[in-house]
C-alpha positions in Angstrom: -14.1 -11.7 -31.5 -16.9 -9.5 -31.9 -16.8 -5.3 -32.4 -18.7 -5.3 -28.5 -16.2 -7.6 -27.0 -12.7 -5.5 -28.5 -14.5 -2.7 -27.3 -15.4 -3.8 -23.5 -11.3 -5.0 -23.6 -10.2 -2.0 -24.2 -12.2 -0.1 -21.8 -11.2 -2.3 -19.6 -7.1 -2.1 -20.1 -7.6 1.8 -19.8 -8.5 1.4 -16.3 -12.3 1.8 -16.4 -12.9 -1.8 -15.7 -15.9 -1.4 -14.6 -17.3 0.8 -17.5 -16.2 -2.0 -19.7 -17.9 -5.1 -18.4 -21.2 -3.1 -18.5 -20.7 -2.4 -21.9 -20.0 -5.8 -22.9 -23.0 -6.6 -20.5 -25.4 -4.0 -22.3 -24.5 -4.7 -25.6 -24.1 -8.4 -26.1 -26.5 -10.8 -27.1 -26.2 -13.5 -24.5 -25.9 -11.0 -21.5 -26.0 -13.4 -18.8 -23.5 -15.8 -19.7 -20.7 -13.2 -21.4 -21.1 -11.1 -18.5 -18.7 -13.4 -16.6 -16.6 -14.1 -19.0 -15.7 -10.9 -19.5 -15.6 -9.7 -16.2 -12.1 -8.3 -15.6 -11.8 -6.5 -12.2 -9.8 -9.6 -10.9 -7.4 -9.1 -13.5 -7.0 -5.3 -13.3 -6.6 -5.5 -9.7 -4.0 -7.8 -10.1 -2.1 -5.2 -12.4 -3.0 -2.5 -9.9 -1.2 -4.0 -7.3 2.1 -4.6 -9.5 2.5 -1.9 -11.1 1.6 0.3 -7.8 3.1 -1.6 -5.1 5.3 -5.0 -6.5 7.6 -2.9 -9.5 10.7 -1.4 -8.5 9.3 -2.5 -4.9 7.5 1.2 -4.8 5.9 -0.4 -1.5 8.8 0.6 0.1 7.8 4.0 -0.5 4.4 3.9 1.3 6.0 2.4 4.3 8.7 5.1 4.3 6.3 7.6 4.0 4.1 6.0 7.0 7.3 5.9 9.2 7.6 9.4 8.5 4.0 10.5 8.8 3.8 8.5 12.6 7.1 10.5 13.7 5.6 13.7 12.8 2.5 12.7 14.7 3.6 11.0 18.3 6.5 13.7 18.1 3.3 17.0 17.4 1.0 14.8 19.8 3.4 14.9 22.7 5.6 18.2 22.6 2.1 20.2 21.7 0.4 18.8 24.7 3.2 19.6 27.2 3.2 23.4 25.5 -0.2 23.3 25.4 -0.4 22.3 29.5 2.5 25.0 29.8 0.2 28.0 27.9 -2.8 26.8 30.1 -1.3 27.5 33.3 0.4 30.6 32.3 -3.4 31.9 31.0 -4.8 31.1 34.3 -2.0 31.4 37.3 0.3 34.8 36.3 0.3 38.2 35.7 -1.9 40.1 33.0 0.9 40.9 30.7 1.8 37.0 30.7 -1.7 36.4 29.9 -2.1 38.9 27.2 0.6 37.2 25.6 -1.0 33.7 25.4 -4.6 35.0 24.3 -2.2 36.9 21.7 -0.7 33.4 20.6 -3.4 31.8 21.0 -5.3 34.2 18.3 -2.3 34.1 16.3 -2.3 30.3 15.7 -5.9 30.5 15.0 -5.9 33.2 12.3 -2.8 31.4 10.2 -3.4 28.7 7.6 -1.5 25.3 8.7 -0.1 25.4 4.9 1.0 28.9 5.7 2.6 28.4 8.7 4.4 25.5 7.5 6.0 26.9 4.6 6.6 30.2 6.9 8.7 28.5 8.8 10.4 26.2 6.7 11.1 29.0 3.4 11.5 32.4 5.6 11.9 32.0 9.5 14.3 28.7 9.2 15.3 29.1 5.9 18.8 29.2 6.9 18.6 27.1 9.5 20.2 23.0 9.5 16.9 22.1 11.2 16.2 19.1 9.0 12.8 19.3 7.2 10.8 16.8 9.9 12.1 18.4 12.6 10.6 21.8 11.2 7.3 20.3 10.1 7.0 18.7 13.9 7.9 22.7 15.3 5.0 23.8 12.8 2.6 21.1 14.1 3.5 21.9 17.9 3.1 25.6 17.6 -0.1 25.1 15.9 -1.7 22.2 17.9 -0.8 23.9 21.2 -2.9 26.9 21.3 -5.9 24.3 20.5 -4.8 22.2 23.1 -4.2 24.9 25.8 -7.9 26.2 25.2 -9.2 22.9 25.6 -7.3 22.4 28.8 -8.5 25.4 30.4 -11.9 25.3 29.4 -12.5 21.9 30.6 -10.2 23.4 34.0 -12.8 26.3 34.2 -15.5 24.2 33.7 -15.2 22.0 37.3 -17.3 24.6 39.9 -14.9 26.7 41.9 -16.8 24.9 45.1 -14.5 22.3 44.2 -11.4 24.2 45.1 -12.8 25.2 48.2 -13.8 21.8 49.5 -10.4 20.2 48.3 -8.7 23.2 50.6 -11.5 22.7 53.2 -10.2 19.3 53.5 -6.5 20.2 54.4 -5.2 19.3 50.9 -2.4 21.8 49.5 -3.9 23.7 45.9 -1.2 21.5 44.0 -2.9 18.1 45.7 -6.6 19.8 45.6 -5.7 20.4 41.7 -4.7 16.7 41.1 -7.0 15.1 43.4 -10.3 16.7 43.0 -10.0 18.9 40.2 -7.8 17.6 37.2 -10.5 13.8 37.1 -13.6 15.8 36.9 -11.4 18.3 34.2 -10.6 15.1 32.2 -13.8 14.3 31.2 -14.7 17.3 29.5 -11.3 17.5 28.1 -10.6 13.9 26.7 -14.0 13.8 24.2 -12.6 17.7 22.4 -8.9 16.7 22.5 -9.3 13.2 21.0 -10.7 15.3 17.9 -7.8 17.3 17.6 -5.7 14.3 17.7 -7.3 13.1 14.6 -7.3 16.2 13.2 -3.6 16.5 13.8 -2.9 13.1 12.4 -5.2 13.7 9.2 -3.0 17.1 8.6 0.1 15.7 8.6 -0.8 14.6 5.0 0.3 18.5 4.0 4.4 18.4 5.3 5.3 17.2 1.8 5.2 20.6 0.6 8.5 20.9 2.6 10.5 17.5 0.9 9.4 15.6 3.8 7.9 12.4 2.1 5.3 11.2 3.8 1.9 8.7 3.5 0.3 11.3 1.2 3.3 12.2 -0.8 4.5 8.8 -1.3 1.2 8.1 -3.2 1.3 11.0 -5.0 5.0 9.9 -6.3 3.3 6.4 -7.2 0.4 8.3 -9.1 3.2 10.3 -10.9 5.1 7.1 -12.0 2.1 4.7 -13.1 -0.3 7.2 -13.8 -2.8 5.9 -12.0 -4.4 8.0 -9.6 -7.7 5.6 -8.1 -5.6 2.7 -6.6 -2.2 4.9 -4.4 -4.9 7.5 -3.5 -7.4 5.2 -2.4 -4.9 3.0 -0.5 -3.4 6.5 0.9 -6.9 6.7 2.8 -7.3 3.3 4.1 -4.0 3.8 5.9 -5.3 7.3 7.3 -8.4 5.3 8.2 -7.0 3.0 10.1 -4.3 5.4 12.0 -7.3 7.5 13.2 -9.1 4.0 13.9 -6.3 2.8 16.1 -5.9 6.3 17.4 -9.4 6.8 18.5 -9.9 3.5 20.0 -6.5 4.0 22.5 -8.1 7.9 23.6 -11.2 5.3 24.0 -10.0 3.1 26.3 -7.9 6.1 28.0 -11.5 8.1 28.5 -13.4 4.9 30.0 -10.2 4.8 32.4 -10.8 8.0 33.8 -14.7 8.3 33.1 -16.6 6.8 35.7 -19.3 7.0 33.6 -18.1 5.8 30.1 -16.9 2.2 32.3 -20.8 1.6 32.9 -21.5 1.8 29.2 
């Protein structure tokens, strides 16, 4: 075997397969017809997938940590958007003090780093708490979500014309009814479009509650990087699973939208 051939081989067992084969391309005499004899991305893919997924069954890992990563997300999705509803209607139907309080909250959760907040609660304010470590990183996510999502909700609220109100009272309907009936579809389409972001934003951020011994998508790759050393094939399959959350995700607040969207059904 020639020195060009050892030399595209072991590039190509360190991992940089593709390095390799365009070394042995480059410096061999018969380019065209080593170049596929050589080629070795088959083979190192193969070995990727062992030694990252099929040895000590470390696949079980990933689909731990995915379990974990969708509990923290339906779990933040749903208890920050009934707080989130709740801090909208106190902002807009009580007493100043009461409101004061929100925008207060509201400011609060804006100014904090997610990180911050997160080990906050989990090191300091619940440190001696039994709350186990999901449970605190879902608190964290629905503290933090729901000031988004309570701004969202009453912007899109304040932005149907108060003329609204009066016709839907005009027309004999209670402000509860007028509120359901003529003002919370025409709210829902300027809500739906911002809040479907922060969904995926949400679901994206859940990739940080490992610092707290939760392990979830993110940190299960990370303890498959630590154990094969090899960073490019657990990261990368990290994000395809992220990819295809917010995929599935997105295409469900789709379908919701069109539903309620007059306009998106024509489309």
């Amino acid at each position: 075997m020639g020195v060009s051939a050892r030399k595209g081989m072991i590039i190509c067992r360190n991992g940089k397969m593709f390095a390799g084969v365009f070394a042995r391309y480059v410096q061999s005499d018969n380019k065209i017809g080593n170049f596929g004899a050589d080629f070795c991305v088959m083979p190192g893919l193969r070995e990727s997938i062992y030694s990252n997924l099929l040895l000590e069954d470390r696949w079980l890992m990933l689909t731990d940590g995915l379990v974990n990563t969708i509990k923290v997300s339906l779990w933040s999705m749903l208890l920050a958007t009934l707080l989130g509803a709740i801090l909208c209607a106190v902002r807009m139907n009580t007493r100043r003090w009461a409101r004061n309080c929100v925008r207060l909250y509201v400011e609060l959760m804006r100014a904090i780093p997610l990180l911050v907040l997160l080990l906050l609660l989990f090191y300091v304010i619940l440190a001696d708490a039994s709350l186990p470590p999901l449970w605190i990183a879902i608190l964290c996510f629905t503290l933090y979500f729901s000031a988004y999502f309570s701004e969202i909700f009453r912007s899109g609220i304040e932005g149907v014309s108060r003329g609204q109100w009066e016709a839907g009272l005009a027309l004999g309907l209670t402000p509860w009814r007028t509120f359901m009936k003529v003002i919370l579809p025409q709210a829902l389409t300027k809500i739906i479009p911002v809040y479907k972001g922060q969904m995926i934003t949400l679901v994206k951020s859940t990739s940080i509650i490992g610092y707290v011994a939760v392990v979830d998508l993110t940190k299960a790759g990370d303890l498959i990087r630590s154990r094969t050393f090899d960073a490019f094939f657990p990261l990368l399959l990290v994000a395809a699973v992220y990819l295809l959350l917010t995929l599935l995700l997105g295409a469900l607040l789709d379908l919701f939208e069109k539903r309620v969207n007059p306009k998106s059904r024509k489309i």
